[in-house]
C-alpha positions in Angstrom: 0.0 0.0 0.0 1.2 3.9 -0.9 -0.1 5.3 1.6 -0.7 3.2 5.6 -2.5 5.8 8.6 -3.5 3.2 11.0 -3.6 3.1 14.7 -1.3 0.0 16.1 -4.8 -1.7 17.3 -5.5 -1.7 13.4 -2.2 -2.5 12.1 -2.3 -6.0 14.0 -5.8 -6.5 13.1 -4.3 -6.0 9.7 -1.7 -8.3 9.8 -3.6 -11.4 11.7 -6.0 -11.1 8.4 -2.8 -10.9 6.2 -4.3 -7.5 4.7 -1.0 -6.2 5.9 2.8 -6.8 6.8 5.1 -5.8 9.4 7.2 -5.4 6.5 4.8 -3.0 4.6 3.8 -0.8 7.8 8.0 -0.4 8.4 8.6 0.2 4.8 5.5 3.1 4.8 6.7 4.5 8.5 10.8 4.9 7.0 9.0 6.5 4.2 6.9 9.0 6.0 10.2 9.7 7.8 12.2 10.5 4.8 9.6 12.5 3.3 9.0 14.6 6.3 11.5 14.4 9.2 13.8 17.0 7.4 11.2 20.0 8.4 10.0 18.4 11.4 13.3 17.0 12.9 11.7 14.0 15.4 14.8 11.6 15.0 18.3 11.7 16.1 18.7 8.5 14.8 17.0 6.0 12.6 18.0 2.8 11.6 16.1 1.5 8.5 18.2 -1.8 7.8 17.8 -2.8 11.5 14.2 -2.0 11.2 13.5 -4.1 8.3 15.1 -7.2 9.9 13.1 -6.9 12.6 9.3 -6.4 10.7 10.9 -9.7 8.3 11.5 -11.6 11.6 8.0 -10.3 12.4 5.9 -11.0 9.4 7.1 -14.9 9.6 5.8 -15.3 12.9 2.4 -13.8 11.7 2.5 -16.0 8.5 3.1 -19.0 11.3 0.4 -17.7 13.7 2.9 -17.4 16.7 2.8 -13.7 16.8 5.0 -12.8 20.1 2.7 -9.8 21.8 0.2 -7.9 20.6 1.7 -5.7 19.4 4.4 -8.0 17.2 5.4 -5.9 14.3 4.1 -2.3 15.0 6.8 0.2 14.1 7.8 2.5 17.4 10.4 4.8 18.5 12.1 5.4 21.6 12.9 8.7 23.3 16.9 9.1 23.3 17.1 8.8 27.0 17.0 4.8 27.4 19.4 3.0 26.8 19.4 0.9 24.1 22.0 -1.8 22.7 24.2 -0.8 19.5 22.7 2.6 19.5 24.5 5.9 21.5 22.5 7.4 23.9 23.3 10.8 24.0 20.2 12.6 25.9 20.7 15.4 23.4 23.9 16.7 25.1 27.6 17.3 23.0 28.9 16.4 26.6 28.3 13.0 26.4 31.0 10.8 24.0 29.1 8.7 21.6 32.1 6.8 21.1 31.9 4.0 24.1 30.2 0.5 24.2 26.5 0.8 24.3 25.5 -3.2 25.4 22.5 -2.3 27.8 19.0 -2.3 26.6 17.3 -0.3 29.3 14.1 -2.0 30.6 11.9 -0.3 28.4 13.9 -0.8 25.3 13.8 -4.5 26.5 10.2 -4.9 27.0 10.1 -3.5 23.4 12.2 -6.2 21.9 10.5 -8.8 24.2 7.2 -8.2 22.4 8.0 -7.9 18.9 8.3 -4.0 18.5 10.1 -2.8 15.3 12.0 -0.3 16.9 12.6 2.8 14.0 15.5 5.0 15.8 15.6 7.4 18.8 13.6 10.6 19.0 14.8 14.2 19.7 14.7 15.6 23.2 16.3 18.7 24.8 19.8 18.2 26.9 19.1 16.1 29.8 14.9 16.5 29.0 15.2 19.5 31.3 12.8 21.5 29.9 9.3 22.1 28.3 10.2 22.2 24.3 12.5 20.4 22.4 15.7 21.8 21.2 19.3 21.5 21.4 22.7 22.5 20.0 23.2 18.7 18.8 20.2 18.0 16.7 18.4 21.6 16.7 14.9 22.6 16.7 12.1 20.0 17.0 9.0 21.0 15.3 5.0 20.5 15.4 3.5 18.2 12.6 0.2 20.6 12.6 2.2 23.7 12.0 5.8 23.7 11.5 6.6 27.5 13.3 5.6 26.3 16.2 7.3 24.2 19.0 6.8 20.1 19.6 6.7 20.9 23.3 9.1 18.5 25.4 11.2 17.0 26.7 9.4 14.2 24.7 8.9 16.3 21.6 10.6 14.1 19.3 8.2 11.1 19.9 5.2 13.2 20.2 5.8 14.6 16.7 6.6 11.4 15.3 3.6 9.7 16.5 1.5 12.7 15.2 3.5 12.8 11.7 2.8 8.9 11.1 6.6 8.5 11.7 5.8 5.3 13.1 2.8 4.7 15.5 4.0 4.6 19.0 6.6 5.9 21.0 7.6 6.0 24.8 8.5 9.3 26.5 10.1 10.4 30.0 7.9 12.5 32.1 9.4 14.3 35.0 7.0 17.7 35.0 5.0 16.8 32.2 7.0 15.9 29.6 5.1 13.3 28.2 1.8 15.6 28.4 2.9 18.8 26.9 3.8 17.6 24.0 1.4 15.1 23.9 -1.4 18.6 24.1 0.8 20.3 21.3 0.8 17.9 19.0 -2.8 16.2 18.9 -1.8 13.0 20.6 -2.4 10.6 23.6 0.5 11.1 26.2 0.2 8.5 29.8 2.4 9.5 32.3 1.4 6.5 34.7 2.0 5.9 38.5 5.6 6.2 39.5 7.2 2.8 39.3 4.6 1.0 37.0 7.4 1.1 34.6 10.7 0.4 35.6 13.6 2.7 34.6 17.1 2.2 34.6 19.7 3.8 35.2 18.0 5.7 38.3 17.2 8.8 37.5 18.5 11.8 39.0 15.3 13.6 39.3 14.1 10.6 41.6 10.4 10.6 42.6 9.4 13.2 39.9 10.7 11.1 36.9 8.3 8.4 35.0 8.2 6.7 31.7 5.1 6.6 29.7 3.4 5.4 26.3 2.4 7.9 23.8 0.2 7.1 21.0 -2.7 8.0 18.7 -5.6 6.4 20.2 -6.4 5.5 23.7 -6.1 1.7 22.5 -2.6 1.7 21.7 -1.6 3.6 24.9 -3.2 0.8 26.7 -1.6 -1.7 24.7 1.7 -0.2 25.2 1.7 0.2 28.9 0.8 -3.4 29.4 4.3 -4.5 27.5 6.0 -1.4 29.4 4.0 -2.5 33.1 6.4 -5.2 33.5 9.2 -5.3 36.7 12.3 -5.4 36.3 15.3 -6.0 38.8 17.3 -3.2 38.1 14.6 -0.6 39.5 14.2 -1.0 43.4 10.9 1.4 43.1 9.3 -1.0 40.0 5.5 -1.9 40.9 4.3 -5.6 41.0 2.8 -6.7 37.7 -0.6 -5.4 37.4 -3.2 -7.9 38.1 -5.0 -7.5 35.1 -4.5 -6.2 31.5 -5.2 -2.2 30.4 -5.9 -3.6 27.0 -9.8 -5.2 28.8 -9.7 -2.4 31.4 -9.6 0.5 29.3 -13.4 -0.3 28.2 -14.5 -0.3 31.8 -17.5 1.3 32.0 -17.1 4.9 33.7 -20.7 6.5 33.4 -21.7 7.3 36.9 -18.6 7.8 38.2 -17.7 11.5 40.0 -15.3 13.6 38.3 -14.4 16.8 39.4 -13.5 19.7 36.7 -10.6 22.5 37.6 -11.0 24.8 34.6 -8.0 26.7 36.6 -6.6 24.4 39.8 -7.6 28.0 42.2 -4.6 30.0 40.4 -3.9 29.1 36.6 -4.4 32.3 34.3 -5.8 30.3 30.9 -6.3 31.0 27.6 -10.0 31.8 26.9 -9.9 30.0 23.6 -7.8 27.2 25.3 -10.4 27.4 28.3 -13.6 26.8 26.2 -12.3 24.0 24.1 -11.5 22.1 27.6 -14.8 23.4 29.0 -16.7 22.1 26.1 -14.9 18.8 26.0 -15.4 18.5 29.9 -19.5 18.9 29.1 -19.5 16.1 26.4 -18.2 14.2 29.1 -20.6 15.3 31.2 -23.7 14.2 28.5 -21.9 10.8 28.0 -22.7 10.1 32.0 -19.5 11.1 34.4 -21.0 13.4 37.6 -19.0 16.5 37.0 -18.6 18.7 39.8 -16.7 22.2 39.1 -13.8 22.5 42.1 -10.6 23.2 43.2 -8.3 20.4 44.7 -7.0 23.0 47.2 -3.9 23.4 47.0 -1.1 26.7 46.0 1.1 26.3 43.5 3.9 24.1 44.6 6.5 25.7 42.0 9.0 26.3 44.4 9.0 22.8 45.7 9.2 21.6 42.7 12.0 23.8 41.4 14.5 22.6 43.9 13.2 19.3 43.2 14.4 19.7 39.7 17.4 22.0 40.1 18.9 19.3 42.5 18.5 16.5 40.2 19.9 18.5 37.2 23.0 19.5 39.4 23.5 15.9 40.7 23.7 14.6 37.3 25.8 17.2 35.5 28.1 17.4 38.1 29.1 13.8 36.6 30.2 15.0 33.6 33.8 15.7 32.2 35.7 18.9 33.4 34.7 21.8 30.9 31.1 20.5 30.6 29.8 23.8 32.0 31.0 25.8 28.8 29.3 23.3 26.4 25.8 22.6 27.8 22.4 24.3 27.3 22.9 27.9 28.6 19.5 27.5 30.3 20.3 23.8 31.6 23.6 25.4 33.2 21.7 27.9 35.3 19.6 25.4 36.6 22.8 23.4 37.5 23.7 26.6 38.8 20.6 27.0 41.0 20.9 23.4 42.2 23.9 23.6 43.9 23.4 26.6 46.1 20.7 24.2 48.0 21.3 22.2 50.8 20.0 18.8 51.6 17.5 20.6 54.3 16.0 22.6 51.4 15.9 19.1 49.2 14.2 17.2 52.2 11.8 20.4 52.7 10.6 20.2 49.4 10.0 16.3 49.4 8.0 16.7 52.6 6.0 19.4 50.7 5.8 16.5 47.9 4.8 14.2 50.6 2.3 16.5 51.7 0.7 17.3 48.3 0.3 13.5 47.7 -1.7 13.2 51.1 -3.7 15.9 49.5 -4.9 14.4 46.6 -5.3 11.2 48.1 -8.0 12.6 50.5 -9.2 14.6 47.6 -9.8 11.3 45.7 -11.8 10.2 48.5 -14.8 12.2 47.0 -13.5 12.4 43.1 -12.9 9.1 40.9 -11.0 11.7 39.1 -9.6 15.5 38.1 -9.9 16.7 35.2 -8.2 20.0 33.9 -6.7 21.9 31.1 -3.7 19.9 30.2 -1.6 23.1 29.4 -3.1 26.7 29.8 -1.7 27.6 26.2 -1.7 26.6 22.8 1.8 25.6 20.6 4.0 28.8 20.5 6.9 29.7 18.2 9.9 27.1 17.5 13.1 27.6 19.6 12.0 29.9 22.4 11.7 28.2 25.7 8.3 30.3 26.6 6.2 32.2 24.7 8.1 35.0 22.7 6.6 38.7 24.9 5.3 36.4 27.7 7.7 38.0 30.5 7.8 34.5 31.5 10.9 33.3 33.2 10.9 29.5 32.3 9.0 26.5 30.8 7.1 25.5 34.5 5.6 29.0 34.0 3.5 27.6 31.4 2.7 24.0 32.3 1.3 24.9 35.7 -1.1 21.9 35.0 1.3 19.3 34.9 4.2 19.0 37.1 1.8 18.8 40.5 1.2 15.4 39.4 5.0 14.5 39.1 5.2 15.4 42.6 2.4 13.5 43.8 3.2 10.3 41.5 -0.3 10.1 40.5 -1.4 8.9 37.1 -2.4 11.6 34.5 -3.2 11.5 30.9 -3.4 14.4 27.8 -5.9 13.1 24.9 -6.7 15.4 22.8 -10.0 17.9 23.2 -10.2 20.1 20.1 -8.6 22.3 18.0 -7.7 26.1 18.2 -9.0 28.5 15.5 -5.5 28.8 13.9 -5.6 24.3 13.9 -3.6 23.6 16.9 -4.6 20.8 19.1 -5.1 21.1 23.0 -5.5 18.6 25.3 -7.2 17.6 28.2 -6.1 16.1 31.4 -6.9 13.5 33.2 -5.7 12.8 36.6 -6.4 9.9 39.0 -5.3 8.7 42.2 -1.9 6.4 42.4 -2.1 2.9 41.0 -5.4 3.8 39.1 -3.8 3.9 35.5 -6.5 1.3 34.5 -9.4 4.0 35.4 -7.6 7.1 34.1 -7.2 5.2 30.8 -10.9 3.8 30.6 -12.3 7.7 31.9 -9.8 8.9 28.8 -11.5 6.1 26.3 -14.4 7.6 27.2 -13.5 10.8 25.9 -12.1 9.4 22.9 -15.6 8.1 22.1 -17.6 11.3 22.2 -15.0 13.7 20.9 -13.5 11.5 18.5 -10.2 13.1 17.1 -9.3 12.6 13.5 
């Protein structure tokens, strides 16, 4: 076939019927790259010749009816901050040598392979995923499918483009203040950042409690499907969850209508964009006619910014203060004041700021005592211009002035989803969040489907 737009769910469909090939659906996904990853810049690295192997390897065992997962043969991409055998991992940084042995699949990049995942290349991200867009002196400016002037978001930028661009059909992102869900709002796509630990990372990362992997996707199906070959332990992370007791392939068509939702157009002290705001608001009623209680309120708390910033700084300054002598004078000018910032605080002002994490997770724990779930705006903006790390004229000072929405939930380790809403007048998606309480990835994803259903999203 010329031309293959499928979602995963349909590609395997399509291969079990022998209407399709692994080999077909890789040869149409390295296309779409060559045609359009030149403008949009989503890969740091592809590897078509590996690729191919792996959908040939893949198309036997559906000819022989022993597919290996179900998702055997879907083309995928990995953010480039796992690990991954034979290929550099360079986390977007010049600091980092390329030129060393790289024999360690990470456990994500091994859950990948495990289940038959044709794995395309390694997606874009900034230095180090510190911030909100994606961009860096190595690979330059990542751009959004739906209008090419304006940014990706980030850090997962590259795999939330790619997804959206049909440069393959899923993707796994790091989320460690919403890094998953910006982008994931930006570019029209479903972005899962699930409980902390439900997938395993390794090497630990720096940013500790706040960092999670996720699926990212273009249908609430193939999330699910994703997170159940990701939602596997492994030994090499201490904080990995048990395996979950049943699959989010069956549980994402729970039935939700009844359940109590509460809607925070604003969370007591986000300043929104009106057109941004109805979209949500609209999206939030559909929901509303489809059967979920919706009940406008505020979870209560202030914004825990400052928290979270020596949260962050910390970790950045922790890790960089690994790297060779001179590093300073080569990284991200913005990434070295946060190293900066991170070392003039003390381990008191580190434990404060995990007790006020600590605190803001007990929270929204009661909180869910009365809501199944939150719902709010996943960013307050639209997409903005390419290569600016906030809006050009905002006054803003960095990217957590403008996701206000999403790193909260970093901090409190709860599961929270982006899907998209609608569509701003110029054409640029925004998303909606959904946030649940911790180890309740099955219902966030089902309350998401739901969604999906009665705003469907081309």
């Amino acid at each position: 076939m010329n031309d293959i737009k499928l979602t995963a769910s349909e590609l395997v469909a399509a291969y079990a019927t022998g209407e399709l090939s692994p080999v077909e659906a890789t040869q149409n996904a390295l296309r779409v790259i060559e045609e359009r990853d030149d403008e949009i810049n989503a890969y740091c690295l592809v590897d078509a010749e590996g690729a191919i192997e792996q959908a040939k390897a893949s198309e036997v065992r559906w000819r022989d009816g022993n597919p290996i997962g179900w998702l055997d043969g879907v083309p995928a991409s990995i953010k480039d901050m796992f690990l991954t055998q034979g290929w550099p991992t360079l986390r977007g940084s010049r600091c980092i040598d390329p030129d060393q042995p790289w024999d360690v699949d990470s456990p994500v990049t091994a859950r990948l392979r495990e289940n038959g995942l044709v794995l395309l290349g390694k997606t874009t991200t900034p230095e180090l995923a510190w911030k909100g867009v994606t961009d860096n002196t190595l690979t330059g400016i990542t751009r959004n499918p739906h209008d090419l002037s304006t940014t990706a978001g980030g850090s997962s930028g590259g795999s939330a483009a790619a997804v959206a661009a049909g440069m393959g059909e899923l993707s796994v992102g790091t989320d460690g203040g919403g890094s998953i869900r910006i982008p994931a709002s930006f570019c029209g796509i479903v972005g899962l950042k699930p409980t902390h630990g439900r997938i395993p990372l390794f090497p630990a990362s720096p940013f500790g409690p706040l960092s999670h992997a996720g699926p990212m996707a273009r249908s609430v199906d193939d999330t699910a499907l994703l997170l159940d070959v990701l939602a596997m332990p492994d030994y090499r992370d201490p904080a990995a969850l048990a395996p979950p007791v049943s699959t989010f392939r069956e549980a994402v068509r729970r039935d939700v209508r009844g359940l109590n939702a509460a809607y925070s157009p604003t969370l007591g002290y986000v300043d929104v964009d009106p057109e941004v705001a109805a979209i949500v608001k609209s999206a939030v009623q559909s929901l509303g006619d489809a059967g979920l209680y919706i009940e406008e309120t505020d979870p209560g708390f202030t914004d825990p910014k400052p928290a979270f910033d020596i949260l962050w700084s910390t970790g950045a300054a922790k890790w960089l203060d690994t790297f060779p002598a001179g590093s300073e004078t080569k990284v991200d000018p913005g990434l070295r004041k946060v190293w900066e910032s991170g070392k003039t605080f003390s381990a008191s002002d580190y434990l404060g700021a995990n007790a006020e994490r600590a605190a803001l997770g007990i929270l929204m724990g009661e909180f869910h005592t009365r809501y199944d779930v939150l719902i709010t705006p996943t960013l307050p903006i639209a997409a903005f211009e390419a290569g600016h790390e906030v809006p050009p004229g905002s006054g803003l000072s960095g990217w957590p002035d403008w996701t206000p929405f999403t790193y909260p939930f970093n901090m409190t380790q709860q599961p929270a989803i982006s899907v998209p809403a609608g569509r701003t007048s110029s054409g640029l998606p925004v998303g909606l969040q959904i946030v649940g309480p911790r180890h309740s990835d099955d219902l966030v994803l089902a309350v998401a489907k739901l969604l999906e259903e009665v705003r469907p999203w081309p």
